[in-house]
C-alpha positions, 0 to 999 in steps of 0.5 A: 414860845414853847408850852411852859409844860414841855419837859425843860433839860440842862444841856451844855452849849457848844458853838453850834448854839451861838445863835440861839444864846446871842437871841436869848441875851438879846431878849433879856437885854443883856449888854452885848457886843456882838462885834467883840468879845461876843462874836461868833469866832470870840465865842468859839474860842473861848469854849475852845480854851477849856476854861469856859464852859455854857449851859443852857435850859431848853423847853422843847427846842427852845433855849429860855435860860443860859448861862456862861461859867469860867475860870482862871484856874483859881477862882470861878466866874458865872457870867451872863446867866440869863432866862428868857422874860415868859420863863422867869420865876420857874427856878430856871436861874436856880437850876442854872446857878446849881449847876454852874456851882457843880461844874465849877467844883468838879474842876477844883474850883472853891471860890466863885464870884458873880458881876451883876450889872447896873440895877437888878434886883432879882438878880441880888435876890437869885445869888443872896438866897444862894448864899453870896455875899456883896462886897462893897470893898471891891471896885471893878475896873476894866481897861478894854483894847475897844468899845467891843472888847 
């Protein structure tokens, strides 16, 4: 780990940081699927698409925060926002969300939602105090092509 005191930035992540992101979610334990839908090839398309854009917060060089904003032209999506363990409670998840919620209204977004997964308190708190509301009408259903999808 990097110093906690080296400048931290905001930099938008592009295919050439897949490695650093894939080890930034695999250290929070994120759900992955490195076979599927979070391989390398999946991953550079989807930033290819123009409608997924991935940024990230660096302590020196080291990646501790990211997160994956898309959209379907309609309504905006912050998935995967994640910091690493020695870093939380720092505002990285704050500065990561705000700017999540820039880069979503500059493309003329006005609708912006979030799936949280399983039980994750800190996440409820991050996105409450941001002003988001849990809709306990909505179910979410997926129908996946496979276990990787």
């Amino acid at each position: 780990m990097t110093s906690g005191t080296a400048p931290r930035r905001l930099k938008r992540l592009g295919a050439d940081d897949y490695e650093r992101l894939l080890a930034l979610w695999e250290t929070t334990d994120l759900p992955i699927r490195p076979e599927g839908r979070d391989s390398r090839e999946a991953f550079a398309a989807q930033l290819a698409g123009g409608r997924q854009t991935v940024l990230g917060i660096e302590v020196g060089d080291e990646l501790v925060g990211g997160v994956v904003v898309t959209h379907d032209g309609r309504k905006g999506w912050i998935n995967r926002l994640a910091v690493h363990p020695d870093y939380r409670r720092q505002g990285i998840a704050r500065e990561l969300l705000a700017a999540s919620e820039e880069r979503l209204k500059a493309e003329g977004i006005h609708v912006i939602a979030a799936l949280i997964e399983g039980e994750n308190p800190a996440s409820y708190a991050l996105f409450d105090a941001a002003g988001y509301v849990v809709h306990h009408d909505i179910t979410y259903l997926t129908k996946r092509d496979s276990a990787e999808a």
